[in-house]
VOROKE-538074 format. One line per field, with one value per residue: residue number from 1; residue in three letters; x, y, z of N, C-alpha, C, O in turn. Coordinates in steps of 0.02 Angstrom, whole numbers, always signed. Layout:
BEGIN
nr <- c(NUM, ...)
rest <- c(ALA, ...)
neast <- c(X, ...)
nnorth <- c(Y, ...)
nup <- c(Z, ...)
caeast <- c(X, ...)
canorth <- c(Y, ...)
caup <- c(Z, ...)
ceast <- c(X, ...)
cnorth <- c(Y, ...)
cup <- c(Z, ...)
oeast <- c(X, ...)
onorth <- c(Y, ...)
oup <- c(Z, ...)
***
This chain:
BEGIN
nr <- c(1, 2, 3, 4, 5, 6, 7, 8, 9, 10, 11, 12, 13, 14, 15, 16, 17, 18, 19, 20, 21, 22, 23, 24, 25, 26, 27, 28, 29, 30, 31, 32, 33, 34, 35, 36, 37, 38, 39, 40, 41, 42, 43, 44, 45, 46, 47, 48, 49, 50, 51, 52, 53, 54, 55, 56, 57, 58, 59, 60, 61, 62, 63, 64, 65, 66, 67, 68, 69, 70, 71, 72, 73, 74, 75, 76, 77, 78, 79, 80, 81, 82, 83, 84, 85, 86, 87, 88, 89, 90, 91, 92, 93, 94, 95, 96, 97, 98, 99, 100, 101, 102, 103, 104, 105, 106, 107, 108, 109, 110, 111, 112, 113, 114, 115, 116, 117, 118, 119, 120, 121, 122, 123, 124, 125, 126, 127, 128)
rest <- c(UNK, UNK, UNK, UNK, UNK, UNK, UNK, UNK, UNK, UNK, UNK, UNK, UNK, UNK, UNK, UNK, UNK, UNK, UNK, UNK, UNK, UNK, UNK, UNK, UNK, UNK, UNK, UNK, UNK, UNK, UNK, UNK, UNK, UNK, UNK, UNK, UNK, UNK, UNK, UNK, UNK, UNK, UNK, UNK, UNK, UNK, UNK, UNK, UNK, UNK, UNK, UNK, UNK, UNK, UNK, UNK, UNK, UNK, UNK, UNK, UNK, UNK, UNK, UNK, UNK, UNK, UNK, UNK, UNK, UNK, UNK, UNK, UNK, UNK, UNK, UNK, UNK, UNK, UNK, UNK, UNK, UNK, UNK, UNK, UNK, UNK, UNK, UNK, UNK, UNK, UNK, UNK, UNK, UNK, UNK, UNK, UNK, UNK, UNK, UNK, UNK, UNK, UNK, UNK, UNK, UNK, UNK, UNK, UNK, UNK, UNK, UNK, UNK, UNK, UNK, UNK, UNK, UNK, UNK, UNK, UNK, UNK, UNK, UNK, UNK, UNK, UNK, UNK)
neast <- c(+4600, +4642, +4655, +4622, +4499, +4514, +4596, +4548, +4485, +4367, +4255, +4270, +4243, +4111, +4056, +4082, +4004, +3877, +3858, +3859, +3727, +3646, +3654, +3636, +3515, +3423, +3426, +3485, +3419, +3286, +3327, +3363, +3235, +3131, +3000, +2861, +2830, +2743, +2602, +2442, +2305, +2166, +2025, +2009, +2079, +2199, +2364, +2517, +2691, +2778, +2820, +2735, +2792, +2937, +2965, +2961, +2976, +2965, +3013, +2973, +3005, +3136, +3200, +3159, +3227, +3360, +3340, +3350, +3449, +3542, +3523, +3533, +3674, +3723, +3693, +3798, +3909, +3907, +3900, +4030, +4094, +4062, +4170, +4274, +4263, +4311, +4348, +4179, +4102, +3976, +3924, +3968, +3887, +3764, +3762, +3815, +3709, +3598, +3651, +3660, +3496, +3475, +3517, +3462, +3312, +3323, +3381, +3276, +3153, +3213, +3212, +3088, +3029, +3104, +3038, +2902, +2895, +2951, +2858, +2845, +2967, +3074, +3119, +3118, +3154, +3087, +2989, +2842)
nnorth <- c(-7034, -6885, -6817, -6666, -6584, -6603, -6488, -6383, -6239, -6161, -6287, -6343, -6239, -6234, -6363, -6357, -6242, -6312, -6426, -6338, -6255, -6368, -6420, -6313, -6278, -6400, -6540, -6635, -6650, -6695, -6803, -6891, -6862, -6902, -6808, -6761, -6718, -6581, -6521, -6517, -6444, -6518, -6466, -6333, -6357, -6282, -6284, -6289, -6250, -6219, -6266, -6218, -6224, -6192, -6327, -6415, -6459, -6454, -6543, -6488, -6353, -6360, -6348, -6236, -6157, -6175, -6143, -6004, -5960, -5995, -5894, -5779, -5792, -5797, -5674, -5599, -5655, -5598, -5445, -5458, -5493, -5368, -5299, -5326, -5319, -5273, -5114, -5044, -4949, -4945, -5079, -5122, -5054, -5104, -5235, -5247, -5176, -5286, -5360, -5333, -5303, -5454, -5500, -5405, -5453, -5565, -5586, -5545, -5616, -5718, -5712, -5660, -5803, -5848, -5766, -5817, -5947, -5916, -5845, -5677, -5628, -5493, -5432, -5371, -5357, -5317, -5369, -5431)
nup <- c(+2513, +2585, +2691, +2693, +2750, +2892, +2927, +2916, +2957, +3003, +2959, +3080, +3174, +3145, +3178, +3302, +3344, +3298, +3411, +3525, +3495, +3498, +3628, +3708, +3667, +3717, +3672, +3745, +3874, +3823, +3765, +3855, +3942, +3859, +3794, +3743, +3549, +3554, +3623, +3615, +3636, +3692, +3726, +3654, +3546, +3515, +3472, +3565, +3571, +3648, +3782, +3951, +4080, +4187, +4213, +4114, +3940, +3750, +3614, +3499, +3546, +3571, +3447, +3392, +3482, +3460, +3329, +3359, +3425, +3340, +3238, +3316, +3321, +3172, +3149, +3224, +3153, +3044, +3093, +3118, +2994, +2920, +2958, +2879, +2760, +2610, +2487, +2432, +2534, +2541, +2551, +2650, +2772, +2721, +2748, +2887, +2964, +2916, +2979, +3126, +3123, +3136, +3243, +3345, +3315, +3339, +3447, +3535, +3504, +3566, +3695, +3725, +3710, +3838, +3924, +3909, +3949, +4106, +4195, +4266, +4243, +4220, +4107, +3931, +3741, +3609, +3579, +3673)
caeast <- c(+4644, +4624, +4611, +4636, +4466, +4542, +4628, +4482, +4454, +4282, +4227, +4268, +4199, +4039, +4040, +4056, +3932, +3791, +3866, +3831, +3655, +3622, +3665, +3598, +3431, +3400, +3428, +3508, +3360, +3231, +3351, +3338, +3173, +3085, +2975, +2836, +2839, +2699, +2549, +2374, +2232, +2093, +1967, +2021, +2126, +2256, +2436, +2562, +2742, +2837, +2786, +2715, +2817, +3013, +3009, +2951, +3013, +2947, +3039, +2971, +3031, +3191, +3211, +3135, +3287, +3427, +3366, +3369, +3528, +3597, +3496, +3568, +3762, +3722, +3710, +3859, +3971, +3882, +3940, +4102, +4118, +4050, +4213, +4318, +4244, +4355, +4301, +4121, +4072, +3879, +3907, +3975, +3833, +3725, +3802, +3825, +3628, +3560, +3695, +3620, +3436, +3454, +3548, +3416, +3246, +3317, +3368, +3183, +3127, +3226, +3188, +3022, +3019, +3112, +2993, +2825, +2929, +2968, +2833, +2869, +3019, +3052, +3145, +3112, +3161, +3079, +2923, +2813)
canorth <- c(-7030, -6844, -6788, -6608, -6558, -6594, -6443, -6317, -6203, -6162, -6353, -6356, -6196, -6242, -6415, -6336, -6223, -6353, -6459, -6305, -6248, -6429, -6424, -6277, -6284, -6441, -6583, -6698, -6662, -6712, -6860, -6911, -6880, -6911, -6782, -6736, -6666, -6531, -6516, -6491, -6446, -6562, -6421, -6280, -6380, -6246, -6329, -6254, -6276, -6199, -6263, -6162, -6219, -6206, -6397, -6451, -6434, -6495, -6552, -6419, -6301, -6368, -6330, -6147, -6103, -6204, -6103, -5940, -5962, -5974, -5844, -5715, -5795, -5792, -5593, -5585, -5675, -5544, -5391, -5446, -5499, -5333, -5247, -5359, -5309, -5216, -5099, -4997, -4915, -4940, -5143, -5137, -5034, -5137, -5290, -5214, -5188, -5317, -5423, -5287, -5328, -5528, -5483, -5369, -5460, -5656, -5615, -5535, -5680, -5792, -5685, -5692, -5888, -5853, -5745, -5877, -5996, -5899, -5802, -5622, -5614, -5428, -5429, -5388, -5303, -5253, -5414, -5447)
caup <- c(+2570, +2568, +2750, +2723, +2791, +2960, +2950, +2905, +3029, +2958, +2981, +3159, +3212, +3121, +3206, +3366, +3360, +3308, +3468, +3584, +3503, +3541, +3705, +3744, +3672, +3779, +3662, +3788, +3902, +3785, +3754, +3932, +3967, +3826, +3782, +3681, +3513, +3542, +3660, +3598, +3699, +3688, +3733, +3623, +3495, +3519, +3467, +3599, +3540, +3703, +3880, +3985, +4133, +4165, +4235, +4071, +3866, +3708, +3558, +3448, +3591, +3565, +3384, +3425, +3522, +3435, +3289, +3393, +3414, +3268, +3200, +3340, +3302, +3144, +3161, +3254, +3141, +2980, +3093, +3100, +2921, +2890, +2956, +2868, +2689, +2572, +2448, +2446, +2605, +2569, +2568, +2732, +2809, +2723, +2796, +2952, +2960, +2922, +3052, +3180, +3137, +3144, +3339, +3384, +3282, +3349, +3528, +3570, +3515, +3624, +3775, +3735, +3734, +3881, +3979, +3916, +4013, +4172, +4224, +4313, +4199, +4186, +4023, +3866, +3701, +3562, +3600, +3736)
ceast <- c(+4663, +4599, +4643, +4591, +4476, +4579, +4604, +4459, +4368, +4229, +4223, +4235, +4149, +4025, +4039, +4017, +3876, +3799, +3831, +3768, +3639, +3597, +3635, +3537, +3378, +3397, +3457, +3453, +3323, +3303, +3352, +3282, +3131, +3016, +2921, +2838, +2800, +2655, +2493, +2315, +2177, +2030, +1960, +2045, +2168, +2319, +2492, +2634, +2810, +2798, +2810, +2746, +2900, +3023, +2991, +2976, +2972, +2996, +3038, +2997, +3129, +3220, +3220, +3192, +3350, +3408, +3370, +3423, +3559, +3570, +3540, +3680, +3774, +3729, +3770, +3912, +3973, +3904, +4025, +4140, +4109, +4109, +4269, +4318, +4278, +4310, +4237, +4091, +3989, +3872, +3921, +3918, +3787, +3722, +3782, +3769, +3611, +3593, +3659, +3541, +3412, +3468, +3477, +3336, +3253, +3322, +3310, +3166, +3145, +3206, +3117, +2981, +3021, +3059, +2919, +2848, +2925, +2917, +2858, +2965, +3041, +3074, +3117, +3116, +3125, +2993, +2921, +2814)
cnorth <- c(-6957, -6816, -6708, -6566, -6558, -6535, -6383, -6316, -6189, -6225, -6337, -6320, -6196, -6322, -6405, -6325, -6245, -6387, -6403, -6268, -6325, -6435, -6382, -6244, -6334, -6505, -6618, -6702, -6694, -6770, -6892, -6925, -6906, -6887, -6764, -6694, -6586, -6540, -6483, -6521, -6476, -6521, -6364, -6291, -6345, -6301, -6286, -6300, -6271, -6226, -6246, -6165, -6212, -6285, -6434, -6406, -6492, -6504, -6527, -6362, -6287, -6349, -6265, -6135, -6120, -6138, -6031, -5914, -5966, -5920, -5788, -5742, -5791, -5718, -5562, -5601, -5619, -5472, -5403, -5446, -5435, -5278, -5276, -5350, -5260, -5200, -5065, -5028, -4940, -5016, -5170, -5105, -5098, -5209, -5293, -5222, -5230, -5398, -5399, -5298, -5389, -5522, -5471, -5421, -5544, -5648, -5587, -5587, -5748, -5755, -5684, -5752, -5881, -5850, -5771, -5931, -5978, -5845, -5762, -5611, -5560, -5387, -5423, -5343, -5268, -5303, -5436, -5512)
cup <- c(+2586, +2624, +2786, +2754, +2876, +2968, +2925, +2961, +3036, +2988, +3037, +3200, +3198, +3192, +3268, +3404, +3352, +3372, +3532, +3577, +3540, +3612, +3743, +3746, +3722, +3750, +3708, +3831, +3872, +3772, +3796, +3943, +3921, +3810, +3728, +3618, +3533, +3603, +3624, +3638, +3695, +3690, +3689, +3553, +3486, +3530, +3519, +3573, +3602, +3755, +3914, +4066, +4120, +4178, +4158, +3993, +3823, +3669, +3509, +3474, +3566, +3493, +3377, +3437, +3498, +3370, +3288, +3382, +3390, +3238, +3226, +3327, +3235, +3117, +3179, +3195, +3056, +3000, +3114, +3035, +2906, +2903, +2914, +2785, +2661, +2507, +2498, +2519, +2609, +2582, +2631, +2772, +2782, +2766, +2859, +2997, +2967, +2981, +3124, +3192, +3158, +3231, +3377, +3388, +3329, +3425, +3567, +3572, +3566, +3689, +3794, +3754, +3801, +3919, +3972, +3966, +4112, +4191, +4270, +4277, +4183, +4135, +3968, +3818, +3646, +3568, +3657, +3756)
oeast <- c(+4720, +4543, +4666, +4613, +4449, +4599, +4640, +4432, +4326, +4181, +4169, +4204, +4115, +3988, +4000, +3995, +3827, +3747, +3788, +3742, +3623, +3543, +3611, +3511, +3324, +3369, +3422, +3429, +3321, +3343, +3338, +3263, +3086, +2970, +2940, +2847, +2834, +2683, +2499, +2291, +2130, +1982, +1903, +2036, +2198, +2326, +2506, +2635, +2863, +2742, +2870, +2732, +2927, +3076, +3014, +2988, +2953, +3042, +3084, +3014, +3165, +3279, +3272, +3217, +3397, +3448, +3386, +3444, +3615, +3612, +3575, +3731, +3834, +3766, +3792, +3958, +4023, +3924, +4068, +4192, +4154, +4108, +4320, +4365, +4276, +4267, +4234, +4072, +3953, +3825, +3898, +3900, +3775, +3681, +3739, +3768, +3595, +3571, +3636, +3517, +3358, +3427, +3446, +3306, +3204, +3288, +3299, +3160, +3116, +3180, +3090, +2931, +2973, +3031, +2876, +2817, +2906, +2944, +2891, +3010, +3038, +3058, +3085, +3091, +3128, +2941, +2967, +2789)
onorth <- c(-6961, -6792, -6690, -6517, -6518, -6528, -6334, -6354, -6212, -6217, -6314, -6340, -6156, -6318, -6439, -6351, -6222, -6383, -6419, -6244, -6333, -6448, -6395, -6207, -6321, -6545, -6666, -6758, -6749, -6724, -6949, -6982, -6940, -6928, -6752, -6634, -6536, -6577, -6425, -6574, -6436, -6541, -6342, -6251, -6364, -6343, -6234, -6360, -6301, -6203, -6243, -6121, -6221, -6311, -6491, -6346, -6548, -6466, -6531, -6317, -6239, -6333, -6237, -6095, -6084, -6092, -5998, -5867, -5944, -5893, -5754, -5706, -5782, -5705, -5509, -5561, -5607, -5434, -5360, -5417, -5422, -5224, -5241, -5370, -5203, -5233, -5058, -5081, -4951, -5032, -5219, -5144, -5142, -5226, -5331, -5256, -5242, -5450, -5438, -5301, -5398, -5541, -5506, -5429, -5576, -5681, -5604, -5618, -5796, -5790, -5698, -5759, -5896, -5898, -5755, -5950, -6012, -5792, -5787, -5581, -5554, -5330, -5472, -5288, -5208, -5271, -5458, -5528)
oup <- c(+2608, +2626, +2840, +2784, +2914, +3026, +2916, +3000, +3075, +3026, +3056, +3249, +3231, +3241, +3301, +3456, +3380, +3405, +3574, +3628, +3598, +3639, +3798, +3786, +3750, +3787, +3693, +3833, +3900, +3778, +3777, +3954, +3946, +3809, +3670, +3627, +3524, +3643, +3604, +3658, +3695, +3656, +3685, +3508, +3436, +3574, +3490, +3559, +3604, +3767, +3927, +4107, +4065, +4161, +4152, +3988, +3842, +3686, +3468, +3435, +3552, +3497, +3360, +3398, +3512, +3360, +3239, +3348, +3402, +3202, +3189, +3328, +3221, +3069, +3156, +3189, +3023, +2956, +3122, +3020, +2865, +2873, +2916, +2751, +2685, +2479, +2559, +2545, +2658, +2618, +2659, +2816, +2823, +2809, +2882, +3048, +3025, +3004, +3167, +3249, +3187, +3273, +3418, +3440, +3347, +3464, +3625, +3626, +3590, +3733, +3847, +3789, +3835, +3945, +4013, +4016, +4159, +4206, +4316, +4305, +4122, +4120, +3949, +3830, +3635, +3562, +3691, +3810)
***
């Protein structure tokens, strides 16, 4: 009878944020429409995992960008911890860093998804 996890902040802002990767990778779409896992080319046997249009999404697509997204908030929430660290200076750079590389290394990648999606896209940071 023990319902002090109701009042962890922690919990909630975790449970949040899987609700709004959810949401904003495109699970409810693909729950609607009913979508394929994957696409593979019958002529090439090439497996495509993103489709190649914006009116359409796969279900592996969807995974792709949910775990984008945590990857780049996942960065975010490492440079804030990293000002919050008491004690040695070099564990906060380090910190700091590698919160700065997941930012930089995860949201290419989603812009990249992006711009396979949207042709003429003229974004992009560190991948084509």
């Amino acid at each position: 009878n023990n319902l002090e996890f109701l009042y962890n902040k922690t919990v909630w802002g975790g449970l949040a944020l899987f609700v709004i990767f959810a949401m904003t990778s495109g699970q409810m779409w693909n729950h609607i429409r009913g979508p394929p896992v994957m696409h593979k080319n019958p002529s090439t046997g090439q497996i495509n995992y993103i489709h190649g249009s914006s009116q359409g999404q796969f279900i592996a697509e969807t995974y792709i960008v949910f775990f984008l997204n945590a990857a780049v908030v996942g960065g975010f929430v490492l440079l804030n911890e990293a000002n919050s660290v008491k004690g040695d200076p070099g564990k906060k750079r380090i910190l700091s860093m590698v919160g700065l590389g997941f930012v930089a290394i995860f949201f290419s990648l989603l812009l990249s998804v992006f711009r396979s999606k949207y042709q003429g896209y003229p974004y992009s940071f560190l991948f084509k």
